[in-house]
C-alpha positions in Angstrom: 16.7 -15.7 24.4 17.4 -17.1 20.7 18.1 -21.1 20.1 18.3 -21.7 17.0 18.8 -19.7 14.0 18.3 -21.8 11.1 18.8 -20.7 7.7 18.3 -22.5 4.5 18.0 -21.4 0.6 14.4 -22.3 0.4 13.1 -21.3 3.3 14.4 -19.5 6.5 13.1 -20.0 10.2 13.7 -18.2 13.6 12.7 -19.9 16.5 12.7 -17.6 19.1 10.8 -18.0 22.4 7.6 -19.3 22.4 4.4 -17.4 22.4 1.5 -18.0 25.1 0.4 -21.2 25.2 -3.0 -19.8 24.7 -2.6 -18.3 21.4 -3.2 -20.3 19.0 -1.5 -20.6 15.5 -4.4 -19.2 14.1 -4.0 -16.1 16.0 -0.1 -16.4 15.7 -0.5 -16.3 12.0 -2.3 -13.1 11.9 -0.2 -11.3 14.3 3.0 -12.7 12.7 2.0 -11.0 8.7 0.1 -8.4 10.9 3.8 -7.3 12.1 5.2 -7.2 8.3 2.6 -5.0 7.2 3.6 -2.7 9.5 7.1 -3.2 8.8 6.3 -2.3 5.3 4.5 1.0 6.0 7.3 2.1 8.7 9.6 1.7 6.4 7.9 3.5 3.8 6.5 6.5 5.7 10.1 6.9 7.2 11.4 7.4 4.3 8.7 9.7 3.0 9.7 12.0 6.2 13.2 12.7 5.0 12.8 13.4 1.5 13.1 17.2 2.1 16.3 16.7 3.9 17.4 14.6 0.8 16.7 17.2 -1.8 18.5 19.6 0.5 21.6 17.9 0.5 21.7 17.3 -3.2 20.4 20.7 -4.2 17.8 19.4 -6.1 15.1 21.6 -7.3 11.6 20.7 -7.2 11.2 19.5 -10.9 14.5 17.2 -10.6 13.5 16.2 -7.4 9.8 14.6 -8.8 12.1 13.0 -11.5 14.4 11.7 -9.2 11.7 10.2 -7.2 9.7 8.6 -10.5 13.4 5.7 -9.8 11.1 3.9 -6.8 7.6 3.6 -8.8 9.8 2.1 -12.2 11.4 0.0 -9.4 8.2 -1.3 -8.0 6.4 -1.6 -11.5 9.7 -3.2 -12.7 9.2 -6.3 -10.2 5.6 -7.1 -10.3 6.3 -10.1 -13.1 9.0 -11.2 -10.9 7.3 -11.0 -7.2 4.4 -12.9 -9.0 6.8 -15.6 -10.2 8.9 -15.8 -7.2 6.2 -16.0 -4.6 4.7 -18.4 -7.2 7.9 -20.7 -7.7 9.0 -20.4 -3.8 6.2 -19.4 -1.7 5.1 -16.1 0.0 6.8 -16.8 3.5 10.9 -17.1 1.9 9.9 -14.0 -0.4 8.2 -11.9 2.2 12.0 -12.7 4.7 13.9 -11.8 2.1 12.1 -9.2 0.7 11.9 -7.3 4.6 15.5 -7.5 5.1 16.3 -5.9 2.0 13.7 -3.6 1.6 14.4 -2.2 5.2 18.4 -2.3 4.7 18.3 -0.6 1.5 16.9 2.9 3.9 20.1 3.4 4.9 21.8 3.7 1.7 19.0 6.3 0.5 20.3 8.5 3.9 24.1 8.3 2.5 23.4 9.0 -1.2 26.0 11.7 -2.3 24.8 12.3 -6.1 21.4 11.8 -7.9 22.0 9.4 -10.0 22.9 6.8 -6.7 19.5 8.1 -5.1 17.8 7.2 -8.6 19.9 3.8 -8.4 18.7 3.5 -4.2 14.8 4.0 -5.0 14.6 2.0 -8.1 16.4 -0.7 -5.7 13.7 0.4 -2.9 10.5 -0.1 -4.8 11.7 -3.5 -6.4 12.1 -4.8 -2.7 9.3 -3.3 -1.4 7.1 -5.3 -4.0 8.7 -8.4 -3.5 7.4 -7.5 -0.1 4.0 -6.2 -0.6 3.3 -8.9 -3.1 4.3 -11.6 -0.7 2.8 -10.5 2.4 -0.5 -9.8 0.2 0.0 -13.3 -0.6 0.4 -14.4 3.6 -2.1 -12.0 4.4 -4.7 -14.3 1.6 -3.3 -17.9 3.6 -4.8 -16.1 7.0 -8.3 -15.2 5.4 -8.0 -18.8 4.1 -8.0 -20.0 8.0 -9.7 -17.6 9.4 -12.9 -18.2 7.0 -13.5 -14.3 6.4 -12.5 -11.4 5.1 -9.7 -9.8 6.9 -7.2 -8.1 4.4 -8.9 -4.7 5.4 -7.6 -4.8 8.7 -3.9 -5.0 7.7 -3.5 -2.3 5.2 -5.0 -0.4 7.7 -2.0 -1.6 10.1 0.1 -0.1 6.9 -1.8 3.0 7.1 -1.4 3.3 10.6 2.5 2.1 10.6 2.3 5.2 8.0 1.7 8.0 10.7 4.2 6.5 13.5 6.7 6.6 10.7 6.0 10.0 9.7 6.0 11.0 13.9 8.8 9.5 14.5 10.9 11.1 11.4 9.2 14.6 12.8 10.8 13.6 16.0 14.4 12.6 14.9 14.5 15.6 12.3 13.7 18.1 15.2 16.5 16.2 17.3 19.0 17.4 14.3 19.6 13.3 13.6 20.6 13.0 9.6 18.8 10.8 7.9 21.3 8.2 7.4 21.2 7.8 11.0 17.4 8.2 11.2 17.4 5.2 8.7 19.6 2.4 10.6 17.3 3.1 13.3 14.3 1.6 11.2 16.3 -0.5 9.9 17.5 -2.6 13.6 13.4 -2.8 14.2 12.7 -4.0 11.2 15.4 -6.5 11.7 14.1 -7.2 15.4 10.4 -7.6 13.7 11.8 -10.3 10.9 13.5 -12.0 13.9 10.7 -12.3 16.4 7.9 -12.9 13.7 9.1 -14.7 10.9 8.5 -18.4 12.2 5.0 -17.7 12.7 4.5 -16.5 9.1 2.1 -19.0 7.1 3.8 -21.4 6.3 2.0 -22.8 2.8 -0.1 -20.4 0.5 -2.1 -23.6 -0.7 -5.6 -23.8 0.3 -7.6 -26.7 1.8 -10.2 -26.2 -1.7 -8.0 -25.7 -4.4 -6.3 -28.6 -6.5 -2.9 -27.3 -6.7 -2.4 -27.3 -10.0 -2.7 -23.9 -11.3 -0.4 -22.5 -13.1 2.6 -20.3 -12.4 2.3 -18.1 -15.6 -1.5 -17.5 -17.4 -3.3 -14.9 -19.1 -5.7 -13.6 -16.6 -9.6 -14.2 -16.9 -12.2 -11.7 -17.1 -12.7 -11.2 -13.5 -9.4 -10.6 -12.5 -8.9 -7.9 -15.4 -12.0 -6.5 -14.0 -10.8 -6.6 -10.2 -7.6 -5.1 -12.1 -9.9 -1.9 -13.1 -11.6 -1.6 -10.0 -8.3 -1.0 -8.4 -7.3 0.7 -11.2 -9.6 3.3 -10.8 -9.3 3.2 -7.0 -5.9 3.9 -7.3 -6.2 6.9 -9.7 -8.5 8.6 -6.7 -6.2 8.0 -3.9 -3.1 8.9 -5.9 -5.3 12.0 -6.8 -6.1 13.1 -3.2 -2.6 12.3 -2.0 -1.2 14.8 -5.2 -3.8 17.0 -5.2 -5.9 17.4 -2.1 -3.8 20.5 -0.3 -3.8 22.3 -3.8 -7.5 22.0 -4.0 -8.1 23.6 -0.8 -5.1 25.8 -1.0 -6.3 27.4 -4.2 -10.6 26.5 -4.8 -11.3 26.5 -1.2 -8.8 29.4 0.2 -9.1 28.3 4.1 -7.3 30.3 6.6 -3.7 29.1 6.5 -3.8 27.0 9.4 -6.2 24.9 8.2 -4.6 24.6 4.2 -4.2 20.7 5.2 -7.3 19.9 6.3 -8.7 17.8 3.2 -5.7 15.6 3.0 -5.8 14.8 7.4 -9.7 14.1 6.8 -9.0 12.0 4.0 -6.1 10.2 5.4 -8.2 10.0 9.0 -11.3 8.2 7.0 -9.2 5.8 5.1 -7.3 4.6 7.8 -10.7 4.2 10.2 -12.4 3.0 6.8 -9.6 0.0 6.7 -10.3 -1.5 10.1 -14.0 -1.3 9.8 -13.7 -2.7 6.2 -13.8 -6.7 6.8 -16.8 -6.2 9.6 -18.8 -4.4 6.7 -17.3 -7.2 3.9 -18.1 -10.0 5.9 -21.8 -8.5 6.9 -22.2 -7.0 3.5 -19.9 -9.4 1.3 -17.1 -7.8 -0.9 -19.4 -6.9 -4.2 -21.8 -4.9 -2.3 -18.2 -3.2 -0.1 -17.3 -2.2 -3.4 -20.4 -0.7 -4.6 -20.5 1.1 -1.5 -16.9 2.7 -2.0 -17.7 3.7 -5.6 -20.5 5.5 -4.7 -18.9 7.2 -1.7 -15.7 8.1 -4.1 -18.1 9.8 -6.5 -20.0 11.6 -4.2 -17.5 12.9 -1.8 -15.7 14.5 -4.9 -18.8 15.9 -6.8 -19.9 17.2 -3.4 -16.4 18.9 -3.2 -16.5 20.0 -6.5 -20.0 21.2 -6.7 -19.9 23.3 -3.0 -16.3 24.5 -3.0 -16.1 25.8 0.4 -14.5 24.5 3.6 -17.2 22.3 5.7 -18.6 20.9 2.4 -15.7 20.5 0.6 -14.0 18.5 4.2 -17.2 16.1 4.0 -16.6 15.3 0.7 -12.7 14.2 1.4 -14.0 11.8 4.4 -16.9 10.4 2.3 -14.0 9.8 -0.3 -11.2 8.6 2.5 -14.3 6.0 3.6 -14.8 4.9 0.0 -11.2 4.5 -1.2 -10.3 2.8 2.1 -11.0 -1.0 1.8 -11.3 -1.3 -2.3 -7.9 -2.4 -2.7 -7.7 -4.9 -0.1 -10.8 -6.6 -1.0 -9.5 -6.5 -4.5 -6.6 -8.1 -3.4 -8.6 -10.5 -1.0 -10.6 -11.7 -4.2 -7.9 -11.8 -7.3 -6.3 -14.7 -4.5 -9.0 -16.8 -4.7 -8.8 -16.8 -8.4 -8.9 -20.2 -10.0 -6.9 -19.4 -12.6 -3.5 -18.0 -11.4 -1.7 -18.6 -8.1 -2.2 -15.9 -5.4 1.4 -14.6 -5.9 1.0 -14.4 -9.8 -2.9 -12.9 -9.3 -1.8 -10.4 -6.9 0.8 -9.2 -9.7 -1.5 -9.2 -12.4 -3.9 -7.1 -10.9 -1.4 -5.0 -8.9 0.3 -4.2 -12.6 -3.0 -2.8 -13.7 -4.0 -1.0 -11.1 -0.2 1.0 -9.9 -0.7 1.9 -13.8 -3.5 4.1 -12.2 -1.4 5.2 -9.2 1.2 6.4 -11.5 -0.4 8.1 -14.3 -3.1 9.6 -12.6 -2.0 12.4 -10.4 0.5 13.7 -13.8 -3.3 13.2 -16.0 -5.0 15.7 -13.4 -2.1 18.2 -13.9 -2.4 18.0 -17.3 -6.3 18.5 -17.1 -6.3 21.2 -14.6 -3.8 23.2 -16.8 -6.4 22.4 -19.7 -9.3 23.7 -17.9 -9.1 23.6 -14.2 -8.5 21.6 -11.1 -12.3 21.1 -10.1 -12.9 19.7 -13.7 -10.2 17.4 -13.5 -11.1 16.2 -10.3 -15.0 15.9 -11.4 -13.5 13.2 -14.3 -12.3 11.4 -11.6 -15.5 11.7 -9.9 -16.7 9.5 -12.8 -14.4 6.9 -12.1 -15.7 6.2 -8.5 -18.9 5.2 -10.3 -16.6 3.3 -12.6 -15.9 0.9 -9.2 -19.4 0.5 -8.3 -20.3 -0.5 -12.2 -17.3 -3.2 -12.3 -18.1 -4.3 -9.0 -21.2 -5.8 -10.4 -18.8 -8.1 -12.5 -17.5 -9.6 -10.1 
């Protein structure tokens, strides 16, 4: 089946057997980074499915165990200068290799940790290769728009989002089959190998663009718009983190639903965000991105004020799809417009703007607790009500 495995500092390139003569490398292209997103979010989600078993094993309590886990977001934050400057230095199709096969061999290793301070080692490990991966494929994922003359970035985060519940399944599946999650892992880790493998050569192969000069350069101080794309996703982040966090507790203790249906807001919101992502470039290329992102503000802020303001369950559940729809495609068209920056290379404006806004992802969710403890959780959640309208303001910047 293989020829040739050819591998080379600079670059490295399967070829396998050939595709369909009637695909063309347009369409190659897209299904080649459309397989690493995937890879990514199956590799993340399995993961996410085991952690219980981890803390299990290394009797950790729940306050350790949300310390312990702070190793893969210092990790990830950790790398953004370096992703940026390695995608930048070597191109997006070397980094996003490199960055598969590690990210997807270090799962492994988080399944035969022993102590806490060699899972705090493992995730800070995991989150610096999974950005080296998510700022490289962003990067491929910006060369494909490039040829395909339209906004697609939507489309593959939903693939991530969607990788994200066959993960989760899966690890469901191999947990209820008594598998430990060491052996769980190397699983994942053999398709994500066979993935790299079979997809790799099809990857874009340059992240220049037919309009640009090639001259930008590799380090800058970003301009105004992509410090206000960096805010816009920024505050995006802050309200997915937020219904992620803080979704079940809302509904669990403002809405008191029967206890079947305690989950409920975070399943609509999850549902609606992944559906948002795959309808996302349709609407951007109808619409075009600043008016997308108008949209989604104003969706954001509404679903939660209408949460907020009629806390029971059929309200409160159309106000966590309105906000699933209006989170949904903000940070890939941020991401599809900070790489068509004139100023920075898409590696280095990917990592500039990713920096700003993970700042949201991480501080928000701890800034509601601390706010809900203040006053209470539909307060907290109405501030960041104002910071959907936030996203439709700064889109207006753009």
């Amino acid at each position: 089946m293989w020829r040739t495995i050819y591998v080379s500092w600079k670059s490295v390139t399967f070829e396998a057997m050939s595709y369909p003569p009637s695909l063309s490398p347009q369409r190659m292209h897209r299904i080649a980074v459309s397989a690493y997103f995937f890879l990514a979010g199956f590799c993340f989600s399995s993961w996410a499915s085991r952690i219980p078993n981890i803390q299990q094993k290394l009797h950790l309590n729940n306050g350790s165990l949300g310390g312990v886990l702070l190793g893969l977001p210092v990790g990830l934050m950790t790398s953004l200068p370096l992703a940026g400057w390695l995608v930048a230095r070597f191109g997006s199709r070397p980094i996003a290799i490199i960055g598969a096969l590690l990210y997807s061999s270090i799962l492994p290793l988080l399944g035969m940790v022993d102590t806490t301070w060699q899972l705090v080692a493992c995730l800070f490990c995991f989150g610096m290769c999974g950005n080296l991966l998510n700022i490289s494929i962003n990067t491929q994922a910006i060369g494909t728009e490039a040829l395909y003359g339209r906004t697609i970035m939507a489309s593959y985060h939903g693939l991530w989002s969607l990788a994200g519940f066959s993960g989760a399944s899966i690890g469901n599946a191999f947990i209820s089959l008594g598998w430990l999650p060491w052996q769980h892992f190397m699983i994942i880790t053999g398709l994500a190998w066979v993935i790299v493998a079979m997809m790799s050569r099809n990857l874009v192969p340059s992240d220049s663009r037919p309009d640009e000069g090639g001259n930008r350069p590799i380090f800058a101080w970003p301009d105004r718009s992509l410090i206000n794309l960096g805010i816009i996703a920024f505050c995006s982040m802050i309200c997915e983190g937020a219904m992620f966090d803080w979704s079940n507790v809302y509904f669990q203790k403002v809405i008191l639903p029967p206890k079947l249906l305690a989950g409920l807001g975070l399943t609509a919101f999850m549902c609606t965000m992944a559906a948002g992502r795959f309808l996302g470039d349709w609407l951007a290329t109808r619409w075009g991105i600043r008016r997308m992102l108008q949209l989604s503000g104003i969706l954001t802020a509404a679903g939660l004020l209408i949460a907020i303001l009629f806390p029971w369950l059929l309200p409160a559940l159309i106000g966590f799809l309105l906000v699933g729809a209006g989170v949904s495609s903000v940070v890939p068209l941020v991401y599809s417009a900070a790489g068509k920056s004139r100023v920075l290379s898409p590696g280095v404006a990917l990592a500039a703007v990713s920096t700003i806004g993970y700042l949201g992802f991480l501080f928000g969710p701890p800034f509601i607790g601390f706010i809900a403890q203040a006053s209470s959780l539909r307060v907290s959640l109405g501030l960041i009500a104002i910071l959907g309208s936030v996203i439709a303001l700064f889109a207006n910047k753009i």
